[in-house]
C-alpha positions as MATLAB code, in Angstrom:
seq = 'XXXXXXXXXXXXXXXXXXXXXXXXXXXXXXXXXXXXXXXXXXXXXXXXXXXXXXXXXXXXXXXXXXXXXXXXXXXXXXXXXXXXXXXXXXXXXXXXXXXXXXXXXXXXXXXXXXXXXXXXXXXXXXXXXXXXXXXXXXXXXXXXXXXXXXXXXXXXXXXXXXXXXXXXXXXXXXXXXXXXXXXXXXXXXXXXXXXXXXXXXXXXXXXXXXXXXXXXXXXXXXXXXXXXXXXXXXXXXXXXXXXXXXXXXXXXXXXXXXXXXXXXXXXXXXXXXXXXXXXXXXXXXXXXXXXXXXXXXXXXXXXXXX';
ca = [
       8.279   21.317    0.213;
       7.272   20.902   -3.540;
       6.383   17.137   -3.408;
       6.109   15.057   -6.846;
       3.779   12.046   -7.122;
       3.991    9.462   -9.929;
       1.014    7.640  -10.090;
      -0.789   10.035   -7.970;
      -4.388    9.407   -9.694;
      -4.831    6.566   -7.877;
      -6.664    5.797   -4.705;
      -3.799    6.590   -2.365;
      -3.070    9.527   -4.380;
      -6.258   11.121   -4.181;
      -5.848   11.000   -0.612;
      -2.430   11.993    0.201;
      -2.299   14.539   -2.228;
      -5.014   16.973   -0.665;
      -3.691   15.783    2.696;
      -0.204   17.626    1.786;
      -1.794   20.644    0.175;
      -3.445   21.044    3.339;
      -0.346   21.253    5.466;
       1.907   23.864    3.193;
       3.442   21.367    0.659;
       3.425   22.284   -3.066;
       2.144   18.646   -4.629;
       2.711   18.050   -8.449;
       0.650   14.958   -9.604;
       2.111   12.850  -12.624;
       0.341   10.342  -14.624;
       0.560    8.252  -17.700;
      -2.131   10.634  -19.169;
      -2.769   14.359  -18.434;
      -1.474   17.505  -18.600;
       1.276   15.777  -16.170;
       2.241   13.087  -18.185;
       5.242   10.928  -17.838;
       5.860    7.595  -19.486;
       8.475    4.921  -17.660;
      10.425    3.955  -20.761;
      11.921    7.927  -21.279;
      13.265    8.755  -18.284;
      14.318   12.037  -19.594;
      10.748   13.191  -19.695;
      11.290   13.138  -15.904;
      14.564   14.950  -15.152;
      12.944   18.419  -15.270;
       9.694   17.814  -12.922;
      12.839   15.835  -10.572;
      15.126   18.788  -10.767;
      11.640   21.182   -9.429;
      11.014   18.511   -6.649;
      12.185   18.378   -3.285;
      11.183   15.550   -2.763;
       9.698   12.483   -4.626;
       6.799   10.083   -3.583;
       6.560    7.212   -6.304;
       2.969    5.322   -6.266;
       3.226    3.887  -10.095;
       1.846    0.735  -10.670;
      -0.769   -1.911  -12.415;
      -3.372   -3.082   -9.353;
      -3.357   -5.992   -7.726;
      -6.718   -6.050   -7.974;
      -6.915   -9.090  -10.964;
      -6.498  -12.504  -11.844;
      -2.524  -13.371  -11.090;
      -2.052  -15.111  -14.412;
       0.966  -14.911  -16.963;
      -0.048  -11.651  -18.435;
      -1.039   -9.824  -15.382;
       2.150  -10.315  -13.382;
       4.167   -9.648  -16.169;
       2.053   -6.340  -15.943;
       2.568   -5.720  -11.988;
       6.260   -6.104  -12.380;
       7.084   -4.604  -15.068;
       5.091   -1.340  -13.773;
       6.468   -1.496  -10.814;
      10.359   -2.193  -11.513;
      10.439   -0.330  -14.338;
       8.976    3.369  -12.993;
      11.515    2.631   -9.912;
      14.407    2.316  -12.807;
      13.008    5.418  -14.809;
      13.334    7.555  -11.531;
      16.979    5.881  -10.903;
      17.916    6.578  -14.161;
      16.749   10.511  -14.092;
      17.902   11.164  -11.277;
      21.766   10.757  -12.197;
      20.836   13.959  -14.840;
      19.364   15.572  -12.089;
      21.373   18.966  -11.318;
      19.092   19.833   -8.227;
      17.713   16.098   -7.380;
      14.988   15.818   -4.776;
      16.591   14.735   -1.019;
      14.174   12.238   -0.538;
      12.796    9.592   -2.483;
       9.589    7.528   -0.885;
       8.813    4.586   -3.037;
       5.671    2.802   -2.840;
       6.247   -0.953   -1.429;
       3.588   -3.423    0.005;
       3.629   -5.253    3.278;
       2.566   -8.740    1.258;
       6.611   -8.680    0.530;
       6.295  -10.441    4.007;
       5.604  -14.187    4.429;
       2.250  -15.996    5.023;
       2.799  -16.821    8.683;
       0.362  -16.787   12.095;
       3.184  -17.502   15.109;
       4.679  -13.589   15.465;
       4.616  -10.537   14.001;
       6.368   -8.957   10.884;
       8.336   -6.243   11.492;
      11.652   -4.228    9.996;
      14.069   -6.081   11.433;
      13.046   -9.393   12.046;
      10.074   -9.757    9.507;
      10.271  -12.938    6.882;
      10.626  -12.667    3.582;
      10.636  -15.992    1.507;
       8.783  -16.136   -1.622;
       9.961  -19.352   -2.350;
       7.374  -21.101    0.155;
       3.712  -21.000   -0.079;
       0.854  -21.573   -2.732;
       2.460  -20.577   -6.495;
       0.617  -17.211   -6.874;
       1.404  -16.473   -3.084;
       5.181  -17.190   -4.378;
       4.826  -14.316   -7.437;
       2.809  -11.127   -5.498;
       5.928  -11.522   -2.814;
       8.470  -12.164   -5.562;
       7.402   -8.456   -7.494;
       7.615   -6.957   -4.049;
      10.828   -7.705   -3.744;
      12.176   -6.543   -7.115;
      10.371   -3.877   -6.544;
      12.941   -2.657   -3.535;
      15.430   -4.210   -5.288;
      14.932   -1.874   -8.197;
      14.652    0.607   -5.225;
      18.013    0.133   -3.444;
      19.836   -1.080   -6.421;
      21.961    2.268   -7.314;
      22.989    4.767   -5.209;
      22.449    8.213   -5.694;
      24.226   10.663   -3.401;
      22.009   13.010   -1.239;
      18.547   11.269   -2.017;
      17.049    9.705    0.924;
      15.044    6.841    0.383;
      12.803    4.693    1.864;
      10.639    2.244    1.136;
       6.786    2.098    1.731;
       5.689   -1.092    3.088;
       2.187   -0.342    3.326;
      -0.955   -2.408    4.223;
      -4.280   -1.658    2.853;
      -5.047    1.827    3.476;
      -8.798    2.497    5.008;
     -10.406    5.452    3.665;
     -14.036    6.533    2.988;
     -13.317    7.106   -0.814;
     -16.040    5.655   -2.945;
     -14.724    2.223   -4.347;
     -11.756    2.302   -2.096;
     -11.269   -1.610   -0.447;
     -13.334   -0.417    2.880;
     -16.170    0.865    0.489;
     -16.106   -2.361   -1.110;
     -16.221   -4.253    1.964;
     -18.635   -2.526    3.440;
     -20.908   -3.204    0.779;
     -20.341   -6.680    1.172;
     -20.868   -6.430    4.581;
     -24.672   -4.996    4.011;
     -25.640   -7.941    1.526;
     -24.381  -10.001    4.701;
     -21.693  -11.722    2.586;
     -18.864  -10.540    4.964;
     -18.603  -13.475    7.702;
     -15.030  -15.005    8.521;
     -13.389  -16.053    5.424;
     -11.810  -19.112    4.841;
     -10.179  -20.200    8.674;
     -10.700  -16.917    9.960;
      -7.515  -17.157   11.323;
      -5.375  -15.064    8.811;
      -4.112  -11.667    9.837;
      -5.292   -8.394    8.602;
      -2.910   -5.639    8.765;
      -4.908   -2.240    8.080;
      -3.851    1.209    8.188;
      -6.306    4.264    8.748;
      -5.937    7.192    6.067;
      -5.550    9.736    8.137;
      -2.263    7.410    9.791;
      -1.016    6.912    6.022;
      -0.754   10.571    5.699;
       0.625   11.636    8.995;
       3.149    8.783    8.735;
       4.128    9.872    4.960;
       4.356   13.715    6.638;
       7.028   11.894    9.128;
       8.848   10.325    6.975;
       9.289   13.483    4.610;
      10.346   15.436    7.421;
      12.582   13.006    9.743;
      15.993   12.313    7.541;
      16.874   10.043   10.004;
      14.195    7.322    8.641;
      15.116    5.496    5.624;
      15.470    1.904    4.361;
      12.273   -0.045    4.471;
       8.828    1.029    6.868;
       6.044   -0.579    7.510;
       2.510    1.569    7.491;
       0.256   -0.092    9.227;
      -1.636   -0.089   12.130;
      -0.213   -1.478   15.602;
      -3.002   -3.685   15.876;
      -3.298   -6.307   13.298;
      -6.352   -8.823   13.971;
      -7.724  -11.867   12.653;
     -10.297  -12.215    9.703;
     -13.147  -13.227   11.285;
     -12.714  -10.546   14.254;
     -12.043   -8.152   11.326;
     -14.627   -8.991    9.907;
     -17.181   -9.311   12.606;
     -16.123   -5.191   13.494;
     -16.325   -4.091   10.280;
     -20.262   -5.195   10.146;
     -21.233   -4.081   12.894;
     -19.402   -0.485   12.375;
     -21.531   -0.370    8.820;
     -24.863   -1.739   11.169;
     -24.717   -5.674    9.161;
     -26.440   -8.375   11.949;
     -25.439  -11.227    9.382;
     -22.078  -12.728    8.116;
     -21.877  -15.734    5.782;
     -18.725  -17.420    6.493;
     -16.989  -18.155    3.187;
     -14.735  -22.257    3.105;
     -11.744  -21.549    0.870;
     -12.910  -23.283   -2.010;
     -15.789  -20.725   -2.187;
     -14.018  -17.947   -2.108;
     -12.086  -19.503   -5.211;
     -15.135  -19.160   -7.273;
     -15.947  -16.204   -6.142;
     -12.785  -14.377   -6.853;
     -12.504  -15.930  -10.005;
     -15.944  -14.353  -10.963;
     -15.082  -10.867   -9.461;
     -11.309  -11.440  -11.438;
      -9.336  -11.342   -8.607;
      -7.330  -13.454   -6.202;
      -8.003  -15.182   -2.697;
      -4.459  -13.968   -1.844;
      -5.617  -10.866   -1.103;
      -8.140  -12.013    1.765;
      -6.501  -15.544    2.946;
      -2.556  -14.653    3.480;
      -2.082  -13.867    6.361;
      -0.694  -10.430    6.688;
       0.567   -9.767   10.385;
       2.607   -7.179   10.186;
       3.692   -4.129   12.816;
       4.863   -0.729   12.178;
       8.116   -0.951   14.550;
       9.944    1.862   13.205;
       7.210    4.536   13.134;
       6.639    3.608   17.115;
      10.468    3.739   17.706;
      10.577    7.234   16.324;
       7.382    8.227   18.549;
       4.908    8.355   16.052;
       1.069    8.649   17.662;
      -1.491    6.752   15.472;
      -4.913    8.542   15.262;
      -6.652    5.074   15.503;
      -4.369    1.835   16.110;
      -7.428    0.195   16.595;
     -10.374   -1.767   14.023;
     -12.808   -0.938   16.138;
     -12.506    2.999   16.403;
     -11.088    3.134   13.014;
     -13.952    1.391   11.292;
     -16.592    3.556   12.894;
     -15.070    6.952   12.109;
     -14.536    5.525    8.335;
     -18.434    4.211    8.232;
     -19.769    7.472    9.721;
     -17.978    9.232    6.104;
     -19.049    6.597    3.884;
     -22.151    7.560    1.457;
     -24.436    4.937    1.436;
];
């Protein structure tokens, strides 16, 4: 297939797109600067690489990676609604439009919760409860598929990418980053400990994405994550000892406040508690490489370069 990526420069990009060279797919990368430029706001700059695609892989949008203040989420939405609406809009000039259309999601669309797992069907989506900034990251997911689902536009499968943080060996990729943590033995059980941690091994993102451009009988929203979601401090605790780290400072919730307001980031992304399952991928028989922490973690620290 010839396979376009928006936002492709990023980390997931940088993975995936090799990964579907490898296996016989023609991969076009677009970016806000490049040779392959595109810009959101002139969606007719698009209709041409659309009308070469196939199909369509959208990863556009500002990291979540910062402080969530006024400016910033302003930022995160409007990146991420508005490349989803510049990709609507094309493809209605499309005369060859791509038959499938994966969009980039996030599995924090689901609600803070500990008592059962979040899947496709019966997963819970409220951003109207929890802490305020909790509230916004799951309110921008949403709009996100809304922008998503909001037109239709015969022919083009689409489906919706609710991914958890993808584990790869890439240098400054969130494992990377934890495992360094994990060395300077700062990488005990945050906060309770008792918040889940969905994960999903590289290797499983790509496979899964290869599924899901293949099978036309998968759309609507998927989760990509592992099978095995686990709780921080057992994350945690496998993590260092897969990177060789004997010690583990725990980290009380107000601590963790000051620290990510030094490293300009958010708590949200290490004390919500992200239990979610990939139900749809396991009804359609997909095989994960590693649905476990343990095995994954290993293989990932055995690449990393220390």
């Amino acid at each position: 297939m010839k396979v376009l990526i928006p936002g492709g420069s990023g980390h997931v990009g940088q993975i995936l797109a090799p990964f579907l060279k490898e296996i016989g797919h023609e991969v076009r990368v677009l970016s806000r600067q490049g040779e392959l430029a595109w810009n959101p706001h002139y969606p007719n700059s698009l209709v041409s690489h659309l009308d070469w695609a196939d199909a369509i892989i959208n990863l556009a949008g500002r990291t979540v990676n910062c402080r969530y203040n006024a400016k910033n989420l302003a930022e995160m939405m409007e990146s991420r609604v508005r490349s989803v609406e510049a990709i609507s809009e094309a493809l209605t000039d499309c005369a060859f439009p791509p038959s499938v259309w994966l969009q980039a999601s996030t599995a924090t669309i689901y609600s803070h919760r500990f008592d059962a797992p979040n899947d496709e069907a019966d997963g819970r989506i409220d951003p109207t409860v929890g802490p305020s900034k909790w509230q916004a990251s799951e309110k921008i997911a949403v709009a996100w598929e809304a922008a998503l689902f909001a037109q239709r536009h015969p022919g083009v499968r689409k489906v919706a990418l609710r991914s958890a943080m993808t584990m790869s060996a890439t240098p400054g990729s969130v494992f990377d980053v934890m495992a360094t943590l994990a060395r300077r033995g700062v990488l005990g059980t945050y906060g309770s400990g008792k918040q889940y941690v969905s994960w999903i091994h590289e290797r499983d993102f790509c496979r899964s994405i290869e599924l899901l451009l293949a099978d036309s009988s998968l759309e609507g929203p998927i989760n990509l994550c592992s099978p095995n979601p686990l709780p921080n401090w057992e994350f945690n605790r496998i993590l260092r000892r897969a990177v060789g780290a004997k010690l583990g400072l725990p980290a009380p919730a107000w601590a963790l406040e000051i620290g990510a307001a030094m490293m300009k980031t958010e708590t949200e992304l290490i004390l919500k508690s992200r239990r979610v399952v990939p139900a749809r991928l396991l009804q359609h028989g997909f095989k994960f490489y590693f649905p476990d922490w343990k095995e994954a973690a290993l293989e990932i620290s055995s690449r990393l370069k220390t």
